[in-house]
N, C-alpha and C positions, 0 to 999 in steps of 0.2 A: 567489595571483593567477596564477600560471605554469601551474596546472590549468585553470583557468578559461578563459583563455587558448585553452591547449592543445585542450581542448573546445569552445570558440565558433571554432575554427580547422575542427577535424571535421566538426564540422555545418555549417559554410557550404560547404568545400568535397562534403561529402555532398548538401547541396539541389543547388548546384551541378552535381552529377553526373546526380541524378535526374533536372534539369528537362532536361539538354542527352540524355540517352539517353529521355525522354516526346516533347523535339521531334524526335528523331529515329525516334524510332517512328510519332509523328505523320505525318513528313514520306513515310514509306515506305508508310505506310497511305495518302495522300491524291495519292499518286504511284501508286503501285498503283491506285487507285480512279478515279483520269481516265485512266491506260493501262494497261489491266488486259493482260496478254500480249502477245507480237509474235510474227508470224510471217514474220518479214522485211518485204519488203515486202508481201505480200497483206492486203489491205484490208477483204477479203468476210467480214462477220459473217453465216455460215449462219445460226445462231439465230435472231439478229434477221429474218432474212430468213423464216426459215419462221414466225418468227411471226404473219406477215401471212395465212395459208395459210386455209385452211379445211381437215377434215379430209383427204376425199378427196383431195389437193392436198399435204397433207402428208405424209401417207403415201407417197405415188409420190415425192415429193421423198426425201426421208428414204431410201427403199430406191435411189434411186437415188445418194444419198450414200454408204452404206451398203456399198454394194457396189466402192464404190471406198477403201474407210478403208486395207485392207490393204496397199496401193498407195502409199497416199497417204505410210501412215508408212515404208515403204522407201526409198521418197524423202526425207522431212525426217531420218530416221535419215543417211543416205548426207551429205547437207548438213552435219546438225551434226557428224558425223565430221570431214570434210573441212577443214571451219572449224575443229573443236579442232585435225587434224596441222597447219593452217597456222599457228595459232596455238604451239606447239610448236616448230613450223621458227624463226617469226620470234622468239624467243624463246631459242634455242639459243646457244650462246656463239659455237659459227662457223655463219656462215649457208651453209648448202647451196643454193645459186640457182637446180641443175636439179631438186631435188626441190622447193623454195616454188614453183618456176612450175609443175612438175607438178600438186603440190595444189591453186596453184590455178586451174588448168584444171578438175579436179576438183568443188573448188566449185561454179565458175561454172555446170560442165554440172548439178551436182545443183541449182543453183537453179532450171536453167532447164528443167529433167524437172517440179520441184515445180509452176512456175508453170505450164508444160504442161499441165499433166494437173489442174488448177485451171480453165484454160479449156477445156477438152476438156469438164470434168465442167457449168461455166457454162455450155456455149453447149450443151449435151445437157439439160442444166437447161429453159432459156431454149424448147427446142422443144415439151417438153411439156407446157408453163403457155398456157393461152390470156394474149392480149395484154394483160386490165386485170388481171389478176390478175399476170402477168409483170411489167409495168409497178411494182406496190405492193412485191414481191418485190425486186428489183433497189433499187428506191430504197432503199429499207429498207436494203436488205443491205450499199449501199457508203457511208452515212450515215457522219456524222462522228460518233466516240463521245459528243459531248453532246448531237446530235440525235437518235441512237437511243433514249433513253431518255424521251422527251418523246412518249410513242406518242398523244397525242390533239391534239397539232397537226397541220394537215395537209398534205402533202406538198409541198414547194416546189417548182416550175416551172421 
């Protein structure tokens, strides 16, 4: 009986196991799938936005994204640096208070190059789309992630 036991003790705590690391798989999978990446706070789904395009239109878009990527990732590289040494600082057994506000001045400025150079590349965007096509572009682009994906309703007012 003490085996028996012993083994109906195993296996419930093994279901046990399984079901609580399946819902936590689940939970990651379905947390992941309504906010699929951040990039702080910018909001602008390019993809979604060039998917509105036609080719001619996508094209020019695209090389005009394109031409900025290298830039772009200096910038979010410089950001997440910045955030991991502040994260570090504040983390530290004694806190250094002229180096965490140095960092994060640091930060701040790398966030605020990213977002820069984000409307810099938007509002260069925005001049070379004529207006109904600009128009479907933009909406598209700053949609909230459930309405993005619902591409044949049509665009709310």
């Amino acid at each position: 009986m003490v085996k028996s036991k012993k083994w109906t003790f195993l296996l419930l705590t093994s279901l046990i196991l399984n079901i609580s690391l399946i819902s936590f798989l689940g939970a990651q999978w379905y947390r992941h799938k309504m906010h699929p990446g951040n990039a702080g706070d910018m909001s602008f789904d390019r993809r979604a936005a060039i998917s509105v395009l036609e080719k001619p239109e996508r094209k020019q878009v695209k090389q005009l994204w394109s031409a900025q990527r290298d830039l772009f990732r200096q910038d979010i590289h410089a950001f997440r640096a910045a955030k991991k040494r502040l994260g570090l600082l504040l983390s530290a057994r004694q806190l250094d208070q002229p180096a965490l506000d140095q960092t994060f001045e640091e930060l701040a400025a790398a966030r605020y190059n990213v977002e820069k150079r984000l409307y810099l590349l938007l509002n260069e965007t925005a001049e070379t789309l004529p207006a109904d096509v600009r128009q479907d572009f933009f909406r598209r682009g700053f949609k909230g992630w459930s309405d993005r994906h619902h591409h044949n309703k049509p665009p709310k007012d």
